[in-house]
C-alpha positions in Angstrom: 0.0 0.0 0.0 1.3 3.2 -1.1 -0.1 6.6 -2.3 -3.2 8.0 -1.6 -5.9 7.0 0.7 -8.9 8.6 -0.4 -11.4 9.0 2.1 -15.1 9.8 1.2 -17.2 12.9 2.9 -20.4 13.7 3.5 -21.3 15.7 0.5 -24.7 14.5 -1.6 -23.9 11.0 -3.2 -24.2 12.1 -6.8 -21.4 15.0 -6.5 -19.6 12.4 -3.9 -19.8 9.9 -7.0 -18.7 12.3 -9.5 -15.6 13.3 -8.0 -15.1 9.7 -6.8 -14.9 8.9 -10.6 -12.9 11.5 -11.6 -9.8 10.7 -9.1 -10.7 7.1 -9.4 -10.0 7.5 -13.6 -6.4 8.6 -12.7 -5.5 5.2 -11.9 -3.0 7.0 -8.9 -5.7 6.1 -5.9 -4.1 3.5 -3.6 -6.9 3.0 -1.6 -10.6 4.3 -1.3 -12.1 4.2 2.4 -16.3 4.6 3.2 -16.6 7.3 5.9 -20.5 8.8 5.4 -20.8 9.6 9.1 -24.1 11.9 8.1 -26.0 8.9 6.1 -28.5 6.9 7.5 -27.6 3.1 7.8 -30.8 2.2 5.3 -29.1 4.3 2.5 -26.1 3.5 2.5 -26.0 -0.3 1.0 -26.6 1.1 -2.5 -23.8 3.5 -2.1 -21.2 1.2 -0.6 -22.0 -1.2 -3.5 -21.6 1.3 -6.5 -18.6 1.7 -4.6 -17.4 -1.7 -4.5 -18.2 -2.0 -8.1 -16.3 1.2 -9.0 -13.2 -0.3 -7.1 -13.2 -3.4 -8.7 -13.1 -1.6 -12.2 -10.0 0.4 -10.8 -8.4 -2.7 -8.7 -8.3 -0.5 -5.6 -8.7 -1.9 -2.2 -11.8 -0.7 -0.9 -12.2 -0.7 2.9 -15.4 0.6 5.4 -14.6 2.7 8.3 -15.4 1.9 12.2 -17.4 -0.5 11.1 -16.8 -4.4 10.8 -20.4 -5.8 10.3 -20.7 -4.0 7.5 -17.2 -4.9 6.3 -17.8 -8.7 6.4 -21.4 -8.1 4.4 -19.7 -6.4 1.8 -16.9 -8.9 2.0 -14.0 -5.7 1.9 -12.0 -4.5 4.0 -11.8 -2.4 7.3 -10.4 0.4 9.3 -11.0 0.4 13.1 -10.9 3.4 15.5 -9.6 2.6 18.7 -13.2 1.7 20.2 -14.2 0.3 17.3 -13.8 -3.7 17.8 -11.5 -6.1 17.5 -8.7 -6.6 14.8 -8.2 -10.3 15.4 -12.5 -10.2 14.7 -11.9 -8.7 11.9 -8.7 -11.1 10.8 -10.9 -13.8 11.4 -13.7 -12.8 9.5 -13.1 -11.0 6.4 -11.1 -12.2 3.2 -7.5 -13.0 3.5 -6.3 -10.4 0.8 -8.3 -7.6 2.5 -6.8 -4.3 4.0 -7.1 -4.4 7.9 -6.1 -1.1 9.3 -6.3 0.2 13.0 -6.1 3.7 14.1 -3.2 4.2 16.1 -3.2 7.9 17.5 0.3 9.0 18.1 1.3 5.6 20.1 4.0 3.1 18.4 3.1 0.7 21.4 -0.8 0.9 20.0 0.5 0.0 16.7 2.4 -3.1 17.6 -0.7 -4.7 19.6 -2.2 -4.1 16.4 -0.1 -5.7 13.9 0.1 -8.3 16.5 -3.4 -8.6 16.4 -3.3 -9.0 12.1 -3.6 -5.5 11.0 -1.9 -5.3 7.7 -1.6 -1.4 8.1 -1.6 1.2 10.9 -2.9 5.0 10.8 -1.2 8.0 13.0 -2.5 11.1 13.0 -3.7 14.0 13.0 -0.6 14.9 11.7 -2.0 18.4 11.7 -5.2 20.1 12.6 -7.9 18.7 10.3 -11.8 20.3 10.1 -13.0 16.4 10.2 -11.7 15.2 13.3 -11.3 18.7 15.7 -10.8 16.6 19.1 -7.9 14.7 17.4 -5.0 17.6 17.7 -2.0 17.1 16.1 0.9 14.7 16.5 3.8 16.3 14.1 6.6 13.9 12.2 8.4 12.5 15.3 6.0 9.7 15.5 6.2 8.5 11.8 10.0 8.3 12.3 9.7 6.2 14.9 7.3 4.0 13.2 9.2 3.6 9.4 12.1 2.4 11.6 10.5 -0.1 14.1 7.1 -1.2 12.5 7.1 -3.8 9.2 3.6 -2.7 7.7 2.8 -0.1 5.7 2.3 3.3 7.8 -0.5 5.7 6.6 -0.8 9.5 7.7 -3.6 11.2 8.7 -5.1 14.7 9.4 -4.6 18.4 7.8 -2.9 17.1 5.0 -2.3 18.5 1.6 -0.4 18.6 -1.5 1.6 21.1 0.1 2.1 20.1 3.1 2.8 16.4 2.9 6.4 16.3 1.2 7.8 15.9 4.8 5.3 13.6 5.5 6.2 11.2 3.3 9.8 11.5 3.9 9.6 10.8 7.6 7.9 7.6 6.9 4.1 7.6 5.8 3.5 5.3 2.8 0.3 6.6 3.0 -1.5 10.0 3.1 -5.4 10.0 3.6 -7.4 12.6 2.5 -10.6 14.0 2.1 -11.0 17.7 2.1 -7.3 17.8 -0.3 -9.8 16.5 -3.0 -13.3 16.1 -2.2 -13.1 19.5 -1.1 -12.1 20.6 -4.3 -14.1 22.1 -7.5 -14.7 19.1 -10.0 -12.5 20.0 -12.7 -9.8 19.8 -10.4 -10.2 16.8 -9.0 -8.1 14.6 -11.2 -4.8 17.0 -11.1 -4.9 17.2 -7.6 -4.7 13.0 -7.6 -2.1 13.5 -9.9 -0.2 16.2 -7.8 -0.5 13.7 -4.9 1.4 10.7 -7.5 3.7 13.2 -8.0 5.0 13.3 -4.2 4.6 9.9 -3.6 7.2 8.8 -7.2 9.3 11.8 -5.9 10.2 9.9 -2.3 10.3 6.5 -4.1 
């Protein structure tokens, strides 16, 4: 896993979808994450399945947030909060070649119960302050440092972070940057450079 891990938002599902296609198109999304925290349980089967689909046509990983339930329904994969279940649940009950990530905060010792546990990735952050997730407050670089040279899965950063901001990012050890405002945030017809400004950083630290 490595570039960027686009994270869905609450705007109305046919501008959600429309963007969606347009960074999907670029072929440069590593991984595409359900977070509709505003959208009633009942509507969102249709969505995560046009989802699904659309990720199958791109072959990127597709993975539900917080929630495992839905994850093994769906038969995809799943990223887990802190208070959000179990990883070796989840281990047990999805696919094998599924992403399993865990949110990790700003603690390496978190991390390593969860890779432990069978989480194939791990999430720090907020790396800075982010509008989504106000209570999370920021954790800096030190913490990816630390992680690149003691962890053996793929490290993903998270929180505040943009084009212009995440050069460092990535050189102090995230092999992934999720995002949502970065490009769901952005006017339509520039959805696809800005996936394509994100590539860009990602081949530059290769």
């Amino acid at each position: 896993m490595r570039g960027l891990y686009l994270i869905t938002n609450d705007d109305p599902i046919e501008l959600l979808l429309a963007k969606l296609e347009g960074a999907m198109a670029t072929y440069e999304v590593a991984v595409l994450q359900y977070r509709r925290k505003k959208v009633p349980k009942e509507d969102q089967a249709y969505e995560i399945e046009y989802m699904k689909q659309m990720c199958a046509q791109y072959k990127v990983p597709f993975v539900i947030n917080d929630d495992l339930e839905t994850a093994v329904k769906y038969g995809v994969g799943v990223h887990l909060g802190q208070d959000d279940g179990s990883i070796v649940d989840a281990v047990a009950r999805l696919p094998k070649d599924v992403l399993i990530g865990r949110s990790c905060n700003n603690s390496i010792e978190l991390a390593e119960q969860a890779i432990a546990d069978g989480a194939n990735y791990v999430a720090f952050g907020a790396i800075y302050a982010t509008d989504s997730k106000p209570e999370a407050g920021n954790i800096g670089l030190e913490t990816l440092k630390l992680a690149k040279q003691q962890l053996n899965v793929p490290i993903c950063a998270i929180g505040g972070l943009t084009v212009e901001n995440a050069q460092e990012v990535i050189a102090a050890g995230a092999d992934a940057c999720a995002v949502i405002s970065d490009i769901l945030g952005r006017p339509m017809h520039t959805v696809a450079q800005r996936v394509y400004d994100w590539s860009a950083l990602f081949q530059a630290e290769a």
